[in-house]
C-alpha positions as CSV (number, residue, x, y, z in Angstrom):
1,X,-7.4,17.1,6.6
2,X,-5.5,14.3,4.4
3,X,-7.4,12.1,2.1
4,X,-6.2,9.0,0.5
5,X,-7.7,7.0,-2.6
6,X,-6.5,3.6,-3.4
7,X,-6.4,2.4,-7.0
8,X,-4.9,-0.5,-8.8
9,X,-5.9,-3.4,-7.5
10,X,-7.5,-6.7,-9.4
11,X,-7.6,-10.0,-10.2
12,X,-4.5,-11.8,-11.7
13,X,-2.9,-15.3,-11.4
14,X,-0.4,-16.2,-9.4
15,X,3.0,-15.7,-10.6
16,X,1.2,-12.3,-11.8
17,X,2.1,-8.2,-11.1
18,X,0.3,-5.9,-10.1
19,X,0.7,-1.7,-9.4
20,X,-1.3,0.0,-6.8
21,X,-1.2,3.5,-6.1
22,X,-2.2,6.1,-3.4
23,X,-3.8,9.6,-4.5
24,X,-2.7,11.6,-1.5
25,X,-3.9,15.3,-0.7
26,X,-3.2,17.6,2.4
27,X,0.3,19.4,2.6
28,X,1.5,16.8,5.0
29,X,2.6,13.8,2.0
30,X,6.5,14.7,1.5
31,X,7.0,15.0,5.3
32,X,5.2,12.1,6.4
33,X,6.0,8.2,6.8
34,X,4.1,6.6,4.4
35,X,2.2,2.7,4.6
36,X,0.7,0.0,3.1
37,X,-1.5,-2.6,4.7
38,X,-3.9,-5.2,4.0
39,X,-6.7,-7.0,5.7
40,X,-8.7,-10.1,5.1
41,X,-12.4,-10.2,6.4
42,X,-12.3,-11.4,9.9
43,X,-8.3,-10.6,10.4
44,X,-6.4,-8.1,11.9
45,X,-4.9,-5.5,9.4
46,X,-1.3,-6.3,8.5
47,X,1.4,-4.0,7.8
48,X,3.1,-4.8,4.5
49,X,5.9,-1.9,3.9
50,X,6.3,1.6,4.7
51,X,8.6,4.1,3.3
52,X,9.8,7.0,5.0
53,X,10.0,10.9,3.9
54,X,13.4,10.0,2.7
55,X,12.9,7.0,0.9
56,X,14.0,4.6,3.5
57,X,11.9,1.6,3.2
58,X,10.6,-1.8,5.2
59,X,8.5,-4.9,4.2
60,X,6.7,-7.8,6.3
61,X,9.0,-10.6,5.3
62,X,6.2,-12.7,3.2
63,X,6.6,-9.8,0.7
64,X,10.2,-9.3,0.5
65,X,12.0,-9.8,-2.6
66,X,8.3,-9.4,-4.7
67,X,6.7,-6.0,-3.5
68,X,8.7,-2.5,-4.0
69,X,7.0,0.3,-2.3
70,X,8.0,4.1,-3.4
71,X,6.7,7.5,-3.2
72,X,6.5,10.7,-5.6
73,X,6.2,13.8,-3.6
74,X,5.6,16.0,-6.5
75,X,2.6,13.9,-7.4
76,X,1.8,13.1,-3.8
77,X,1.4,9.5,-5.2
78,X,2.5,6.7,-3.1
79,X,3.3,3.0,-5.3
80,X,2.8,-0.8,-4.3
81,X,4.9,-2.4,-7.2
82,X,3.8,-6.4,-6.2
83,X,5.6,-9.0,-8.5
84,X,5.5,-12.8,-8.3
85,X,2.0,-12.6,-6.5
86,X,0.5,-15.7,-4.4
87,X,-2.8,-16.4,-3.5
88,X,-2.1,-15.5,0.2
89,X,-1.4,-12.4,-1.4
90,X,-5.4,-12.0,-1.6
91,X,-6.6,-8.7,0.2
92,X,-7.8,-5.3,0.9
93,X,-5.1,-2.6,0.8
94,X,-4.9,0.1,2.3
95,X,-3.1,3.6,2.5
96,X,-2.5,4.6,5.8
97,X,-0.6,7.8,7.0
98,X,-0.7,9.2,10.2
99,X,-0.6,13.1,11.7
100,X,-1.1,14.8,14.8
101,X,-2.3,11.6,16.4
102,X,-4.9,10.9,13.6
103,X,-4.5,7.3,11.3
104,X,-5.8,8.2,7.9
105,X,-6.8,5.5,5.8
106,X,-8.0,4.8,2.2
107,X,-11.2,2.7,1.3
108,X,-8.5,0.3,-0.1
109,X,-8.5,-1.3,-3.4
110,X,-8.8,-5.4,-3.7
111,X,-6.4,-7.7,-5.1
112,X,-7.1,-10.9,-6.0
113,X,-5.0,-14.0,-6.7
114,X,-6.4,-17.1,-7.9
115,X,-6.0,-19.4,-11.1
């Protein structure tokens, strides 16, 4: 069973960071890919990056150049570093992982971008 908790997120103006994380248990963390995605109510869930057991990464390209995502697998921690935030940043996101044919996902943690 993997579980994922969301933290970080908030309300900041634009031009503003922000840090999320993802609490990860299970054994499965270091060997797995590893995403983030957000979701507006009403919208389909976009991917935003992913990082891969060995640190290879990818973004959507609205975030490129402002969001660095990374991973700690002794802390099983994963990291949303977003800089220069817009206000079509304004989301849910979420942690996703998936295993054996299973998506896992967070609750998610909202972030807000508005003057």
């Amino acid at each position: 069973q993997v579980q994922l908790v969301e933290s970080g997120g908030g309300s900041v103006q634009p031009g503003g960071s922000l840090r999320l994380s993802c609490a990860a248990s299970g054994n499965i963390f270091r060997i797995n890919t590893m995403r983030w995605y957000r979701q507006n109510p009403g919208q389909e869930r976009e991917l935003v990056a992913l990082i891969s057991p060995g640190g290879s990464t990818n973004y959507v390209d609205s975030v490129k150049g402002r969001f660095s995502i990374s991973r700690d697998n002794d802390k099983n921690t994963l990291y949303l570093q977003m800089n220069s935030l817009k206000p079509e940043d304004t989301a849910y996101y979420y942690c996703n992982t998936n295993w054996n044919g299973v998506r896992y996902w967070g609750k998610g943690t909202l972030v807000t971008v508005s003057s």
